[in-house]
C-alpha positions in Angstrom: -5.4 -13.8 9.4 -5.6 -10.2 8.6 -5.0 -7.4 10.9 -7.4 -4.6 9.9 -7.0 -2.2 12.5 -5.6 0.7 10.1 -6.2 4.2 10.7 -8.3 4.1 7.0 -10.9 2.8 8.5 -11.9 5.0 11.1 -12.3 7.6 8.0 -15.2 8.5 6.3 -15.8 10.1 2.8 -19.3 11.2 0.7 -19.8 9.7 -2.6 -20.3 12.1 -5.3 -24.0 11.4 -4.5 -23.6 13.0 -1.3 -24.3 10.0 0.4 -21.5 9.2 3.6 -19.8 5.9 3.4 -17.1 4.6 6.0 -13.9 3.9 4.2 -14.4 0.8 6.7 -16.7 -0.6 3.9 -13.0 -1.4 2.1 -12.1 -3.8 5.1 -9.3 -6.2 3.7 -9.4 -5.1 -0.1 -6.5 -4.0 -2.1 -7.0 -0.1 -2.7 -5.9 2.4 -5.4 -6.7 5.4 -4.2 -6.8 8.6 -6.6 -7.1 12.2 -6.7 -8.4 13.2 -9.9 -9.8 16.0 -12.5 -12.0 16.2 -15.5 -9.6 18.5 -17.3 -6.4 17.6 -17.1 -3.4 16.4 -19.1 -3.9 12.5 -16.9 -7.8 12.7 -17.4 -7.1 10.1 -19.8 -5.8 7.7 -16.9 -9.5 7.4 -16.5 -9.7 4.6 -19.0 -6.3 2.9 -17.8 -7.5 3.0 -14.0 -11.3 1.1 -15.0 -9.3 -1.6 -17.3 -7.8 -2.2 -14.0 -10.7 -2.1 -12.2 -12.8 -4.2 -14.1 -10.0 -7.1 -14.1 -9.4 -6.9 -10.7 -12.2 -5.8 -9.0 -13.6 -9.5 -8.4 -10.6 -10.7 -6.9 -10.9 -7.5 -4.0 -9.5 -4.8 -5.5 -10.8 -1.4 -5.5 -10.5 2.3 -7.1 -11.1 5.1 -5.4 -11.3 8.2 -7.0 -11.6 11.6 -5.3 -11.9 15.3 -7.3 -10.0 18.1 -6.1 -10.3 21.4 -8.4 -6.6 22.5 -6.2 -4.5 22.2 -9.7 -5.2 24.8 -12.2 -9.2 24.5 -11.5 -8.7 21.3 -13.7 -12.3 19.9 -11.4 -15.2 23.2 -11.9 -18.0 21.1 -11.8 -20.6 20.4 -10.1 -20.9 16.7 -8.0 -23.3 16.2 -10.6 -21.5 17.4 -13.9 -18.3 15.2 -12.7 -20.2 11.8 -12.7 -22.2 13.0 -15.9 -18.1 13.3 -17.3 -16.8 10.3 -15.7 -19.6 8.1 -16.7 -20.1 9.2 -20.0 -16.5 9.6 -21.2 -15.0 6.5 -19.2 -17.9 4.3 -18.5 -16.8 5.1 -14.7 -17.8 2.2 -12.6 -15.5 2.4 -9.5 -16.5 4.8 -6.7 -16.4 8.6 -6.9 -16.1 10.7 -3.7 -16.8 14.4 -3.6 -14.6 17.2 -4.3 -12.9 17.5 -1.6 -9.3 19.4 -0.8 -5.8 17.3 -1.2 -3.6 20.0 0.2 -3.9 23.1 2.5 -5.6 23.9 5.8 -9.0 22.0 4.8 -7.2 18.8 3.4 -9.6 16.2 3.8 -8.7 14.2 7.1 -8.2 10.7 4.6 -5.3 12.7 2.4 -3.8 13.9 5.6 -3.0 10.8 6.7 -1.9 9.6 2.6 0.5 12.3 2.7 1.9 11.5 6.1 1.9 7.4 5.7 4.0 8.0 2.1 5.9 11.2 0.9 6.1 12.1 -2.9 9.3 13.2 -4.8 12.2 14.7 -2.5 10.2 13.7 0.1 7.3 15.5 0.1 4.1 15.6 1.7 2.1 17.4 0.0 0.1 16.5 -3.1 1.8 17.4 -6.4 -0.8 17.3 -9.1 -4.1 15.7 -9.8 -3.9 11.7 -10.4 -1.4 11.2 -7.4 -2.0 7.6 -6.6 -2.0 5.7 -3.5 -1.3 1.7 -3.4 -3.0 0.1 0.0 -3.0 -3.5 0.8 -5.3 -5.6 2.5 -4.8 -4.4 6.1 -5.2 -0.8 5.2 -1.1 -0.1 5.1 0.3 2.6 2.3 2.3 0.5 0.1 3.3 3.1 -2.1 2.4 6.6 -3.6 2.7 6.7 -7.5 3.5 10.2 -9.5 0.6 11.9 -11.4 2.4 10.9 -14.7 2.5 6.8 -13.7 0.7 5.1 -16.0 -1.8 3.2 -13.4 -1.4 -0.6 -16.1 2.5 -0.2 -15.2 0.9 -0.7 -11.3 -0.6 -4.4 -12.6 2.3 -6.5 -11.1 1.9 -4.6 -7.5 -1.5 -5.0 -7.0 -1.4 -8.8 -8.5 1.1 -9.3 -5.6 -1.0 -7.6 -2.9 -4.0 -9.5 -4.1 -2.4 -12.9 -4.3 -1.1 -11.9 -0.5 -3.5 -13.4 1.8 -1.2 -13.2 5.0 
């Protein structure tokens, strides 16, 4: 059986709706969790990242994708110009938070923990770039943090294991 008492849980995010959703909805799925931007370089990652959604989403995997306009202002837009851009350029059907902050004094309380649970190149905590990416397995544990420049299909064999792990 799986133990689901993770710190995730007890955090809560809004949808770019605006709308607050407990990150406790995500009890025992297989998370990619995301920081990303409608105008940058990895924008394209988009695509890559709701391929892998769509083919793994039935067997309990999810994306989570969360703007942050911290990197070159890469994320202007309003809530409502970024799911206009993620829907219309992507087909977008994975959840989208809110802007929210990655880095700095009003870091949103989920990404403080990210940082903390894994630390990025040289050991750093602190988010690099937009499209940082966060592997979680079923009982809400960090498996691993992936650079900005991963391609997010390269992460297939990890989150087939995760998803075929049922312990």
């Amino acid at each position: 059986m799986l133990e689901n008492n993770s710190p995730l849980y007890g955090f809560t995010a809004n949808l770019i709706s605006g709308q607050p959703l407990p990150l406790s909805y995500f009890r025992g799925r297989v998370l990619l969790i995301v920081n990303t931007a409608s105008h940058c370089g990895f924008t394209p990652q988009y695509a890559a990242l709701e391929e892998l959604y769509k083919q793994y989403n039935s067997r309990g995997f999810e994306i989570l994708a969360f703007p942050s306009n911290q990197f070159g202002r890469q994320e202007p837009g309003s809530a409502q110009e970024i799911a206009e851009f993620c829907d219309r350029n992507y087909g977008v059907t994975f959840p989208v938070f809110a802007k929210i902050e990655v880095n700095g004094p009003d870091t949103h309380p989920l990404y403080r923990w990210l940082r903390r649970q894994k630390r990025g190149f040289l050991g750093m905590e602190r988010i690099a770039w937009n499209f940082t990416k966060f592997l979680i397995d079923r009982r809400g544990t960090v498996v691993s943090r992936h650079a900005p420049s991963a391609d997010p299909l390269k992460l297939r064999a990890a989150i087939e294991a995760l998803l075929s792990d049922k312990s």
